[in-house]
C-alpha positions in Angstrom: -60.6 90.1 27.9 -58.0 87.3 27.7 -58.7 84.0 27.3 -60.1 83.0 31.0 -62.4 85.4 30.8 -64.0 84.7 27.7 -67.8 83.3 27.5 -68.3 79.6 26.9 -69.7 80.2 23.3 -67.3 82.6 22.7 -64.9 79.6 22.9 -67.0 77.4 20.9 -66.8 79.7 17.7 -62.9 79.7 17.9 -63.1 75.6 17.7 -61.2 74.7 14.4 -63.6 72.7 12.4 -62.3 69.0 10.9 -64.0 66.8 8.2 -65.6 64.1 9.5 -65.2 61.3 7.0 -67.4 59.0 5.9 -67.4 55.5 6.4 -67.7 53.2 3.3 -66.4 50.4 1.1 -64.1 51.7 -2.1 -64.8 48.2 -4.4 -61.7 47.4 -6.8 -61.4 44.9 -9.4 -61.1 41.9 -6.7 -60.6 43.6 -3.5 -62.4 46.2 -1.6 -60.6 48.9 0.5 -62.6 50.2 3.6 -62.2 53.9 4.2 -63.0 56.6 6.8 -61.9 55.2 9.8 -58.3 55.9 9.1 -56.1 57.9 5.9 -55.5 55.2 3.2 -51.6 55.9 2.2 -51.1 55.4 -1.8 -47.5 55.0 -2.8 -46.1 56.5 -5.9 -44.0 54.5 -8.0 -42.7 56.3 -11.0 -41.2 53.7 -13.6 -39.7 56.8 -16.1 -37.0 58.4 -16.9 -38.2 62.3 -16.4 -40.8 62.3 -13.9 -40.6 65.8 -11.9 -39.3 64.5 -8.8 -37.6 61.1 -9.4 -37.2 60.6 -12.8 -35.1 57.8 -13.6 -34.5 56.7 -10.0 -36.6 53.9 -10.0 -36.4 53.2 -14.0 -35.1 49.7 -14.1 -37.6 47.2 -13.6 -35.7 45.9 -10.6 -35.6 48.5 -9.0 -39.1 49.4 -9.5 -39.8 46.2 -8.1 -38.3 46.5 -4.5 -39.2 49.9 -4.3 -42.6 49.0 -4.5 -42.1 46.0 -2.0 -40.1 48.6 -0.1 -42.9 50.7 0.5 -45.2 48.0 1.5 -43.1 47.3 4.1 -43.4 50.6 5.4 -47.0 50.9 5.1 -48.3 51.4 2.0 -52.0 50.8 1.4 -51.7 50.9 -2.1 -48.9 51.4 -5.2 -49.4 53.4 -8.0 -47.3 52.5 -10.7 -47.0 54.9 -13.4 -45.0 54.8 -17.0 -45.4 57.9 -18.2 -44.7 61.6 -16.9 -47.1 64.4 -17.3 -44.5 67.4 -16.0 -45.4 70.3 -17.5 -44.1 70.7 -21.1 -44.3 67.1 -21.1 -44.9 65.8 -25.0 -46.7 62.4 -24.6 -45.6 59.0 -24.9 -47.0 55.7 -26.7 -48.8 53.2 -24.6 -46.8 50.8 -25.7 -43.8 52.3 -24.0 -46.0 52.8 -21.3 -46.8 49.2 -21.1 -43.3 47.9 -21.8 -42.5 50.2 -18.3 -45.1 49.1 -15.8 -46.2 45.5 -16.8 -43.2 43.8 -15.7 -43.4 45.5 -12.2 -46.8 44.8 -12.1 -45.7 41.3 -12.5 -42.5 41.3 -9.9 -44.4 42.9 -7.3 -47.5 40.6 -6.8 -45.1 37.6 -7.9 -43.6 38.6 -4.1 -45.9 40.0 -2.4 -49.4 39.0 -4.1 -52.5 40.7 -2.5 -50.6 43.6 -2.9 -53.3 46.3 -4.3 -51.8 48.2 -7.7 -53.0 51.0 -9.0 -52.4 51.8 -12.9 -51.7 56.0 -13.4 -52.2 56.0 -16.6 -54.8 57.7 -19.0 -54.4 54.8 -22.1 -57.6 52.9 -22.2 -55.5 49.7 -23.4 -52.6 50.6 -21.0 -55.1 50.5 -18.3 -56.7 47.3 -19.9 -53.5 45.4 -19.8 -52.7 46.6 -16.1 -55.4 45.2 -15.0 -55.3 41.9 -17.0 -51.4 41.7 -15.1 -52.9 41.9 -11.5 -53.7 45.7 -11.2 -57.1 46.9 -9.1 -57.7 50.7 -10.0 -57.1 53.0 -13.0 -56.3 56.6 -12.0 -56.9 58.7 -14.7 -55.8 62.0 -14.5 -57.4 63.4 -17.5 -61.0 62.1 -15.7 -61.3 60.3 -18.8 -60.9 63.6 -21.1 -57.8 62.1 -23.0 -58.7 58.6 -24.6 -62.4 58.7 -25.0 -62.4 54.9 -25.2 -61.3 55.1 -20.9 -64.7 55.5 -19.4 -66.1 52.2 -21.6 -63.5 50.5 -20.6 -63.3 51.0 -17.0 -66.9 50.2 -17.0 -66.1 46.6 -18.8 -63.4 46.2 -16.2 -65.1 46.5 -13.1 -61.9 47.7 -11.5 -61.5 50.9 -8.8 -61.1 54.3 -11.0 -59.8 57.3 -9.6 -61.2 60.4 -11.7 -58.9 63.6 -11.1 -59.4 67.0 -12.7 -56.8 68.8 -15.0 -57.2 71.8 -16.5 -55.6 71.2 -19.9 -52.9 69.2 -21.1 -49.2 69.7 -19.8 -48.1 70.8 -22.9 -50.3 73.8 -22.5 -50.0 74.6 -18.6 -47.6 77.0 -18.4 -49.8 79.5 -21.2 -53.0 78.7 -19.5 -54.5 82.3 -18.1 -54.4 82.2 -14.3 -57.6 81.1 -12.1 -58.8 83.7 -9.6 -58.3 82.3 -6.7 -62.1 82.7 -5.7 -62.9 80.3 -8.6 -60.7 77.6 -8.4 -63.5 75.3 -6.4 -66.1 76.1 -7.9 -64.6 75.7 -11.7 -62.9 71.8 -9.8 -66.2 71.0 -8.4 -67.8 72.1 -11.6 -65.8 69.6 -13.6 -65.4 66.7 -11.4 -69.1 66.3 -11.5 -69.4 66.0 -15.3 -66.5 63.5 -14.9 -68.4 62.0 -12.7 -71.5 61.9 -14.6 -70.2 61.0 -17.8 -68.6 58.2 -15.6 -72.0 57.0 -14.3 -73.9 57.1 -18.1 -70.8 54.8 -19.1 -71.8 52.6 -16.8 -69.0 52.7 -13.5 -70.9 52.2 -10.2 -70.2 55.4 -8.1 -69.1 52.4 -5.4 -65.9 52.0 -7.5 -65.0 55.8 -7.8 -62.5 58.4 -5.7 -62.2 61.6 -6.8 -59.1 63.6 -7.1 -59.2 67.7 -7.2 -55.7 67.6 -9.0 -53.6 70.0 -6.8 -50.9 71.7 -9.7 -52.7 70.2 -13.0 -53.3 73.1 -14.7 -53.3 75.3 -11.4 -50.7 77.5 -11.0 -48.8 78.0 -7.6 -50.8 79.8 -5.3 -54.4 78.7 -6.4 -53.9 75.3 -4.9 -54.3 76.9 -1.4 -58.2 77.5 -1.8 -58.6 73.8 -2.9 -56.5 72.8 0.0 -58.4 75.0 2.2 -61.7 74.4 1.4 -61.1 70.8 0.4 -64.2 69.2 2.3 -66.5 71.0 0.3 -65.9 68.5 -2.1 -67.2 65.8 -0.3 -70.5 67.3 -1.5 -70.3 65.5 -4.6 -71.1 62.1 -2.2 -67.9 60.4 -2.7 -64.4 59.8 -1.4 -61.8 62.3 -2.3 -58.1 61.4 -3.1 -55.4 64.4 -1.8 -52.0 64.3 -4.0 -49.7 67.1 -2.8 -46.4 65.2 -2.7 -42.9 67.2 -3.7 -45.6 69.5 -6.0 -44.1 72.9 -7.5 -46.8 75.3 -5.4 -44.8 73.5 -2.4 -41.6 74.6 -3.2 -43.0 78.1 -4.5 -44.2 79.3 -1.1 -40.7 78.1 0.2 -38.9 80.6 -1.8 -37.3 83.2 0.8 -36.3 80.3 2.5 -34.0 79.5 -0.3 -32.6 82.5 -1.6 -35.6 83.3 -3.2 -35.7 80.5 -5.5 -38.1 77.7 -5.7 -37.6 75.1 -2.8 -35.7 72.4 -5.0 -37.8 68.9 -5.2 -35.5 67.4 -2.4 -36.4 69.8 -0.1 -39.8 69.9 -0.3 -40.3 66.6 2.2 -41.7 69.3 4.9 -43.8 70.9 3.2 -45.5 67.7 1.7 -46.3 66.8 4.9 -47.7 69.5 6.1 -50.0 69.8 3.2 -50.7 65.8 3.6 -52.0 66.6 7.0 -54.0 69.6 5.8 -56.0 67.2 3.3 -56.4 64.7 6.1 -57.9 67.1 8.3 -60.5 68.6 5.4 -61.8 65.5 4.5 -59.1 63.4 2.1 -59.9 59.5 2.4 -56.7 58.9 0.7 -53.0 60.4 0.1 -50.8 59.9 -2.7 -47.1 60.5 -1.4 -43.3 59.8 -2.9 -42.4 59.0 1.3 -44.6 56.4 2.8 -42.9 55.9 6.4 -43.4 59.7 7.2 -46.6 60.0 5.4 -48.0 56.5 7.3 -47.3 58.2 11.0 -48.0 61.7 9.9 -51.2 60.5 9.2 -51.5 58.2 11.9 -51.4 61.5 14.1 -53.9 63.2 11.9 -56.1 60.8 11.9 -56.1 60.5 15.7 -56.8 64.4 15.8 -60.1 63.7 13.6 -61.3 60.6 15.8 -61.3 63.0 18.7 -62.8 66.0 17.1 -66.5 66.8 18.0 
């Protein structure tokens, strides 16, 4: 029987399914951010020497500084500005090298441009204390406040927008973690973010100022990122907005292999394939997307999110 011929709800089970996205208000330290109606875009501005994919590129504080404007201009919802890489292997830095980094582009950018909304990546409770003192609306923590237990307290004190991601250990210890069977990588992520999210709540953080983050490549190796990916609106079940950061990451450029020579996809080449993943998210239910591009990301989206407006 070929596809003319096929029964009406024969058809309808072949329908692809899309998230349908909630409507609500994200509420920062002075702003609030409405999302569902369209993909929020969340710039990543990495002010460090070694970050996996641009380390040292934008290092300066000028340059920080109009990258970050540059990126508004193209669209940019948000900027998260970041002092300190957690590639795997990665030993830590101090916070006060992490604040030396960030505050003055904090500063520069809302000095140009300033309802700008920042974000702080950082899992420092004092880092993220002075961010937000400069000008900064959100902490995204990637530890979900596992790393400084003094972070959920003061996020709470704050008041600001917190994004809680799951990791699975520290980067130091990623590439000796035993691998995740692939059947329980959401379950063990959905798991965990709710006790971030609870221990969150008993610190005192109104859910209305949370996003969660599954944390594609923290602590997951390669190909157990595609179940998260693929069953991504599951998620949602834990009754708030989910954050999607797939930009440039190594499970990318690991499926690209026998395109190049059987090697890793290099970080420079990986631009495709973050949008394709991008759009993925979008489509299962991601609210917001953290991405190294922001022109390509803002009208991949754009098309994405015109695909969900018109599902049934």
């Amino acid at each position: 029987m070929d596809m003319a011929q096929a029964p009406a709800e024969s058809l309808e089970c072949q329908k692809m399914p899309f998230a349908k996205r909630s409507r609500l208000t994200w509420q920062l330290k002075t702003q609030s951010l409405a999302l569902g109606l369209r993909t929020r875009v969340m710039g990543i501005l990495n002010v460090t020497p070694d970050s996996f994919s641009d380390g040292g590129r934008h290092f300066r504080t000028q340059d920080a500084i109009q990258h970050g404007l540059s990126m508004l201009s193209d669209g940019a919802d948000i900027l998260d500005i970041g002092g300190e890489s957690t590639h795997p292997g990665k030993d830590p830095d101090t916070s006060e090298t992490e604040q030396a980094r960030i505050l003055p582009v904090i500063a520069g950018i809302l000095r140009e441009h300033p309802s700008a909304i920042l974000s702080v990546d950082t899992y420092h409770a004092d880092t993220a204390i002075a961010a937000i003192d400069a000008g900064a609306e959100i902490v995204n923590d990637v530890s979900g406040f596992l790393w400084d237990e003094a972070m959920a307290a003061a996020c709470a004190r704050l008041a600001c927008g917190v994004i809680l991601m799951h990791t699975r250990g520290r980067p130091g210890e990623w590439k000796h973690l035993p691998p995740l069977p692939h059947d329980q990588v959401l379950s063990l992520v959905r798991t965990e973010l709710a006790e971030r999210l609870r221990h969150a709540e008993e610190a005192g953080i109104s859910r209305a100022h949370i996003l969660l983050d599954p944390g594609f490549g923290f602590g997951k190796a390669f190909d157990a990122n595609y179940p998260l990916l693929a069953e991504l609106e599951s998620l949602r079940s834990l009754g708030l907005p989910l954050l999607a950061a797939l930009s440039r990451k190594a499970f990318l450029g690991r499926t690209l292999a026998d395109l190049y020579g059987g090697a890793d996809a290099p970080v420079e080449a990986r631009a495709n394939a973050s949008l394709a993943g991008m759009v993925a998210a979008i489509l299962a239910g991601a609210d917001v997307v953290r991405v190294h591009d922001v022109k390509p990301a803002v009208e991949a989206a754009r098309i994405a999110d015109a695909v969900l407006a018109a599902a049934p």
